[in-house]
Legacy VTK file of the C-alpha trace (Angstrom):
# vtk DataFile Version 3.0
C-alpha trace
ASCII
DATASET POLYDATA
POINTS 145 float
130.210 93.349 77.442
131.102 94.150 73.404
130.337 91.958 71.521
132.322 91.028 68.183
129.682 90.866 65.108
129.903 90.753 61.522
127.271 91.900 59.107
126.933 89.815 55.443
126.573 91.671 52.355
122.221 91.503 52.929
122.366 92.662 56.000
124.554 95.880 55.865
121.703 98.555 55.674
119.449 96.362 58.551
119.747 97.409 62.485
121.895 95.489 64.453
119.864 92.767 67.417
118.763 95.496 69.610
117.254 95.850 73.184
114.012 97.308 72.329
114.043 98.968 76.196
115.670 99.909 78.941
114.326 96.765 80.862
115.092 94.434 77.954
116.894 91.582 79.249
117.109 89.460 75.795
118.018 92.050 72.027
115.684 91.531 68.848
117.215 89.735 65.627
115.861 90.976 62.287
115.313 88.646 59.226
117.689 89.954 56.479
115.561 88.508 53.745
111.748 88.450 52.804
111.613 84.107 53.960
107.999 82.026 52.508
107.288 79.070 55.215
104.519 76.691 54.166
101.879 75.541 56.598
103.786 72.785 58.756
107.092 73.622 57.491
110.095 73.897 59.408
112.418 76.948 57.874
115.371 78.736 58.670
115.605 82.373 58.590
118.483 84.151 57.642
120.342 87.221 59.593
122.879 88.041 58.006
124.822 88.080 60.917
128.031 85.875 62.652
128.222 86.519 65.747
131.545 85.533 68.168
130.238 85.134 71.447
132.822 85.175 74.029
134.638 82.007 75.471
132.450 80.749 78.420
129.223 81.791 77.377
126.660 80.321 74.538
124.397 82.518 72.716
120.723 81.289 73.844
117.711 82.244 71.225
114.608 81.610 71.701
111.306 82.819 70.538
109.949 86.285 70.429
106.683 86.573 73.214
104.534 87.449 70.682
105.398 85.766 67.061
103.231 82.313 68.106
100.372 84.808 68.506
100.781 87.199 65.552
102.532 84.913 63.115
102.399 81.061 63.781
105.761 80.652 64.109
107.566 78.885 67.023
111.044 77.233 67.593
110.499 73.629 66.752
113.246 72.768 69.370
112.261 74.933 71.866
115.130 77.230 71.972
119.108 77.784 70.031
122.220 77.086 71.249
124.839 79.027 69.375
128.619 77.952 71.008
131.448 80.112 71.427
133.291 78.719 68.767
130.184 78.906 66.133
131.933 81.824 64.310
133.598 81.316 61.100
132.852 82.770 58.067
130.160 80.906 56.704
128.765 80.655 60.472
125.297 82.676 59.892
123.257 82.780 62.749
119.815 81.235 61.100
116.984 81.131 63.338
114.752 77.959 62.875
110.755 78.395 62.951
108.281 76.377 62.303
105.052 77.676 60.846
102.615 75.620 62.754
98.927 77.511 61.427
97.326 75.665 58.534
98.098 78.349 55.920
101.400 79.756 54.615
103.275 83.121 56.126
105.778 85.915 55.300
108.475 86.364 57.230
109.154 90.378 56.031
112.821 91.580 55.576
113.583 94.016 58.415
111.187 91.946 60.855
111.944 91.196 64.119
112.126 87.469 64.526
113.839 86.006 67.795
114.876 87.588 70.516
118.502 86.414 72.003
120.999 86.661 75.351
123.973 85.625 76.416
124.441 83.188 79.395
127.155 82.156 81.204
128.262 78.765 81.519
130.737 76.568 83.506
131.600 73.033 81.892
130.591 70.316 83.697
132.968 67.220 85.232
131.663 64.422 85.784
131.694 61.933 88.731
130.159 58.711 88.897
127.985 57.999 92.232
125.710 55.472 92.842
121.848 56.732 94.160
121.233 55.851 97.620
118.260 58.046 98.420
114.956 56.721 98.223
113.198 58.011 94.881
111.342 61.120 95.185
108.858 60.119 92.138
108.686 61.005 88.231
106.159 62.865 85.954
103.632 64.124 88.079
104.328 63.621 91.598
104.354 66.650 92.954
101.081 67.272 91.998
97.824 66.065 90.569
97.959 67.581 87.423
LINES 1 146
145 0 1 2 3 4 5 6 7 8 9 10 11 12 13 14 15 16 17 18 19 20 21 22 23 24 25 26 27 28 29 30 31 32 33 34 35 36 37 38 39 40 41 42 43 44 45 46 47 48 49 50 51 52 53 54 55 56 57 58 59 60 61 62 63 64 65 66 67 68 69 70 71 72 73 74 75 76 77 78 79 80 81 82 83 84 85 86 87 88 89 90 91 92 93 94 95 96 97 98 99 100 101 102 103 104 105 106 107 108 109 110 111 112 113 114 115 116 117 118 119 120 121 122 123 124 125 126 127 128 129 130 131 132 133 134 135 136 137 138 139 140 141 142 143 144
C-alpha cells in the first residue's frame, strides 16, 4: 500500500513513521519538536506530518507498549482516529498524551512517540429491529470478576 505523506518545515530532516521490524504490524511516529507536559496534563505532540490515508480506511494510533512504563505518558482516550478525509494542509497529525506520573516529562525531538496502522473499514447501515432474545446479562456476567 503507498501511502501519500507530507513532511512540515520541522520535520524535514526527522525519519519518516517506520516499522521498527520485520514483524512490525503497527510503524513508529517521531515527535518533531522537544514538547514539556506537566504532571496531569493532557498535551499534544506535534509530527510534523499530514498524512492522506486512503478512502475506506482510518488511520488508528494508539500508544507505544512501552511509553506508560518508561515515560508516564498514555492516550487519555484510549486510542486516535485519524479519517480519510483528515488531510488538508493545516491537518497535522498531533498525538495526544497525557502525562499521568506526579512530576513533569520531556518529550525529546526525534523520539518515538505512538505507534500507528491502518485498518480497513466498511460503513455501517443501519436497520431498526426490535430485541426478542432473552438478555444474556451486562458487566460481569460472564464471570466473577
Amino acid at each position: 500500500m503507498k501511502i501519500r505523506i507530507h513532511r512540515l518545515p520541522l520535520a524535514q530532516d526527522l525519519p519518516l513513521p517506520a516499522y521498527q521490524t520485520d514483524g512490525s504490524v503497527a510503524f513508529d511516529f517521531f515527535a518533531s519538536e522537544e514538547t514539556h507536559i506537566n504532571a496531569g496534563e493532557i498535551a499534544l505532540i506535534r509530527t510534523g506530518l499530514i498524512i492522506e490515508t486512503p478512502s475506506g480506511y482510518a488511520l488508528i494510533i494508539a500508544s507505544r507498549s512501552s511509553s506508560p512504563l518508561k515515560k508516564g505518558i498514555t492516550p487519555p482516550h484510549g486510542i486516535g482516529v485519524i479519517d480519510h478525509d483528515y488531510c488538508g494542509p493545516e491537518d497535522e497529525i498531533k498525538i495526544q498524551v497525557r502525562n499521568f506520573t506526579k512530576t513533569p516529562i520531556v518529550i525529546a525531538r526525534g523520539e518515538r512517540i505512538a505507534q500507528g496502522f491502518f485498518l480497513e473499514i466498511e460503513k455501517a447501515e443501519w436497520v431498526e429491529f426490535i430485541p426478542e432474545r432473552k438478555s444474556r446479562g451486562g458487566f460481569g456476567s460472564t464471570g466473577n470478576i
